[in-house]
N, C-alpha and C positions, 0 to 999 in steps of 0.2 A: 158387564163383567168380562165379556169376553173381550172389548177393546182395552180394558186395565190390562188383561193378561198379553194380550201381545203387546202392548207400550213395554209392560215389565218384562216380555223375551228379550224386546229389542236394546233396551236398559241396559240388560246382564249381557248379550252378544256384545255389544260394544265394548267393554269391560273386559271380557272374554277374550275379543281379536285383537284388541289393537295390541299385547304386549307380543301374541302369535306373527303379525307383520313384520315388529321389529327385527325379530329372529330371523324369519324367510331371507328379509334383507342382508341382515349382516351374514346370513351362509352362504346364500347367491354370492356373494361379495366376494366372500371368502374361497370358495368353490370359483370363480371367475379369476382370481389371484394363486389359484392353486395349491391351496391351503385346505385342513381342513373344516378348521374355523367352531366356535361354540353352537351347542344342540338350538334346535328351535324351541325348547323350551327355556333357555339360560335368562330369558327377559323377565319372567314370569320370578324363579329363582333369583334374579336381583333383586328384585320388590320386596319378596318376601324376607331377605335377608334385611333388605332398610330399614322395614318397617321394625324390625327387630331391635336396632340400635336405637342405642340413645342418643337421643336430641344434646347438641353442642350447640349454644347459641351466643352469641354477642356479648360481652358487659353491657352496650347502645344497644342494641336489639331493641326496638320499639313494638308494638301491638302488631303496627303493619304488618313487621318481619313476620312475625309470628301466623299472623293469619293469615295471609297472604296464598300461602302454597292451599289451602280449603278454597277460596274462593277461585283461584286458578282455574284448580280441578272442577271447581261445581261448576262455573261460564262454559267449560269446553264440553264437558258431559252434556249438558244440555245443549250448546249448540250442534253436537255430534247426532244429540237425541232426533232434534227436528227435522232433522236430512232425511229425507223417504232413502230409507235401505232396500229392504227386501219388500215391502210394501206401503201404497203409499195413502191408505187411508187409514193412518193411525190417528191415537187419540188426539196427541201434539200436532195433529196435520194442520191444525186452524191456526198455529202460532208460525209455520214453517214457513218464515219468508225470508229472502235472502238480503233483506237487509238489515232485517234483526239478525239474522246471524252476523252480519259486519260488526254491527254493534256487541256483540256479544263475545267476538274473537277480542275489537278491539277491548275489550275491557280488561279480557284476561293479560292481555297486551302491554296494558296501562299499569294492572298489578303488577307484571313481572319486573315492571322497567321500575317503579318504583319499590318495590321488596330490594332489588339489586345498588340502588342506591341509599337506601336506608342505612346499612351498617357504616358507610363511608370509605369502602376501602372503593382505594383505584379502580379494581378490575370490575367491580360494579359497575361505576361510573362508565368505563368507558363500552363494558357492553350494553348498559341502558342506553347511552349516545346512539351507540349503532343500533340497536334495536328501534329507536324512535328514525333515525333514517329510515332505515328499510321499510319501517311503516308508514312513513309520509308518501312514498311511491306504491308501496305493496297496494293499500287501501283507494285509493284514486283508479289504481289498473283492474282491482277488485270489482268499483261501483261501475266503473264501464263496462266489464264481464255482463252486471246484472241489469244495465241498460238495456244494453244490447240484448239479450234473452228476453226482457221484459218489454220489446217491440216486437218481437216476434209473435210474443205467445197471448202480450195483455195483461201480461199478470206478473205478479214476481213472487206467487206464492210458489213452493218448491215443487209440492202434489201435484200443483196445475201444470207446471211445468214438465213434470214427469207423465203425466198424464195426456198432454196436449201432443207431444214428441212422438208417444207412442201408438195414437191413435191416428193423429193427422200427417201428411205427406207433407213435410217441410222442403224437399227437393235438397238438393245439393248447393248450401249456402256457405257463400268465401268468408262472411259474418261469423257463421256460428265457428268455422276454422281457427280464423283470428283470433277469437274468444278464447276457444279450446286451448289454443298455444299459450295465449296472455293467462289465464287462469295456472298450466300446468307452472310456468315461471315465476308465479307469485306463491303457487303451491310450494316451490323449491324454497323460495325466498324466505316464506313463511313458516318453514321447518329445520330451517339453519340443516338444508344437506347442500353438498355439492352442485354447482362450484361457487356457491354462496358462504357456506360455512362447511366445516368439518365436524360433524357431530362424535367423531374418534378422539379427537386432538384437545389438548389445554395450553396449546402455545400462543402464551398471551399477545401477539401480535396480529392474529388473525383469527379468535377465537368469538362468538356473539352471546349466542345462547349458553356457554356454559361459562362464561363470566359473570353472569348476571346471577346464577347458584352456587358459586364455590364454597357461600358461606353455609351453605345447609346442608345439612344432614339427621340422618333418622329417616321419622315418618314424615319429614316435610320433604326433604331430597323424593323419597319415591312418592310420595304425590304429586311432586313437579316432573318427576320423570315418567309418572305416568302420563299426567295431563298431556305430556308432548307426544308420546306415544299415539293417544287417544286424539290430539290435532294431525298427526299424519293420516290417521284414518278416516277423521272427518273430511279433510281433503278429500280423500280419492275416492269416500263415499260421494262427495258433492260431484267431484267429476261425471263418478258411474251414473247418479240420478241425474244429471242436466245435460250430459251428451252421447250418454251410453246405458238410456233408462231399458231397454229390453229384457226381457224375464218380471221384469218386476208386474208384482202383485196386484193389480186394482179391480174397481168395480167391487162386490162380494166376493168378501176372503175366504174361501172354501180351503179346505186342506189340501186338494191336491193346487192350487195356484200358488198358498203359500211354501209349499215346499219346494217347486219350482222357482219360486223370486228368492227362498234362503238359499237352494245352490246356485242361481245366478250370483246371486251379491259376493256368498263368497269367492268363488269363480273369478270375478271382478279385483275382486281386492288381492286374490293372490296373484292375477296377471298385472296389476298396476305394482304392485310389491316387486315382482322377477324384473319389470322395464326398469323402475327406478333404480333397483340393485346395477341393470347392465349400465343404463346413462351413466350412472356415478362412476361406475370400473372403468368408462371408457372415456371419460373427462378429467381434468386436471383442475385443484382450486384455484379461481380467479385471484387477485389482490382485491382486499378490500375496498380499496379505492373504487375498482371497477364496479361495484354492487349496484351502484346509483344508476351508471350504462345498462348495465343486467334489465334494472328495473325498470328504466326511465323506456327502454323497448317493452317492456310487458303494457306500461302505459299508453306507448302510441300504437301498440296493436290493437289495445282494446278501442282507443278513439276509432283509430282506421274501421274497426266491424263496427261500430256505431255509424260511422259516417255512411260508409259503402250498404247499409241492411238502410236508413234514410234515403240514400240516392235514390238506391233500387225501388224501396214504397211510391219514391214519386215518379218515378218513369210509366 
């Protein structure tokens, strides 16, 4: 009973921070630009409000369309779920591996690009195009991240991961770096922010992820715009658990350890929130053309830390 009941804290906290992130971000932002910018709660306040309206759909709207933004939402909630947050012997800890989660990102991946071209208009089309880009690089630079981790440790389950990290003296490895860098890059990539996409903007020249919703609205708009809220924070949960697992929770979850791993995590995520707000304020968006450059270096960082954490085994 008692691991039902932290699965379902950890359920509801995720639900809970990611629309809180959003916010941090766009004030940091704002606050950086010298502005004063919407409360940290205005994220919360737009859901609320979508869910309110009614649903505007297609004449062609097919089933997809329709269902599409539920299955989004439910692939990233679960894959956000498996990620050891504040502790890492939770119920889901036996499903937590990092390459289900690849498969679980890419699906919702597969949904979106397909919900966006279903109706047939242009801007669909051409942000599911770039969406299937960015994922042909993103996912490649991904599995090398989880290579490479998973010579390290032996494992690619996420627990092990976070558990192995925290326990063993891995020393100061140029691999796990690589990775670090290659992951945060795919992270950008994979959340349409700067200097990949402009998640402010709808200038259809340069716009990805919000091409691919213009035709929704209602309760399906905020549950696409939650689910991306809830992919930013799965990120920077994956991050905090695979290169910055400290505070967190293992072994017997006593209450005071768990209280400790829920103010480290969030701790975590509101400094991975304030960094990403500064990079964004202090870079300019690329051309999309350049995205593939962007990515195609996420990719050979990740090879490079596979190659160099191999070298190094066989020396």
């Amino acid at each position: 009973m008692t691991a039902v009941l932290l699965e379902l804290l950890q359920l509801t906290l995720l639900v809970a921070l990611a629309p809180l992130l959003t916010g941090i971000i766009r004030k940091v932002k704002a606050r950086l630009n010298a502005r004063i910018g919407p409360g940290l709660l205005q994220p919360y306040r737009d859901l609320w409000r979508l869910l309110r309206k009614e649903v505007v759909l297609a004449p062609n709207a097919s089933w997809l369309f329709r269902t599409s933004p539920y299955l989004i939402f439910t692939a990233l909630w679960v894959a956000a779920a498996i990620v050891p947050t504040f502790a890492s012997g939770l119920l889901l800890s036996r499903t937590a591996d990092l390459i289900a989660l690849v498969a679980l990102l890419g699906t919702a991946r597969f949904a979106l690009a397909l919900a966006g071209m279903d109706v047939g208009t242009s801007f669909g089309g051409i942000g599911a195009s770039r969406e299937m880009m960015i994922a042909s690089l993103a996912e490649p630079a991904m599995l090398m991240v989880t290579f490479t981790v998973a010579l390290v440790v032996r494992s690619t389950s996420l627990p092990h991961i976070a558990e192995f990290l925290l326990t063993h003296d891995v020393g100061i490895r140029i691999s796990l770096l690589l990775s670090l860098l290659s992951l945060v890059m795919v992270a950008i990539a994979e959340n349409a922010r700067i200097p990949v996409d402009n998640p402010a903007t709808h200038l259809e020249l340069t716009m990805v992820h919000e091409a691919m919703v213009l035709e929704y609205s209602g309760r399906h708009l905020a549950l696409i715009e939650a689910a991306s809220m809830l992919k930013l924070l799965l990120y920077l949960s994956l991050i905090a658990s695979v290169f910055f697992p400290w505070g967190m929770a293992i072994g017997p979850l006593g209450t005071a350890a768990l209280a400790v791993g829920l103010a480290a995590y969030i701790a975590k995520l509101v400094t991975g929130s304030i960094l990403l707000a500064v990079f964004e304020t202090s870079i300019a968006k690329m051309r999309v053309f350049r995205v593939a450059e962007f990515l195609g270096g996420a990719l050979l960082l990740g090879l490079l830390a596979a190659i160099f954490l191999y070298v190094s085994q066989q020396v």
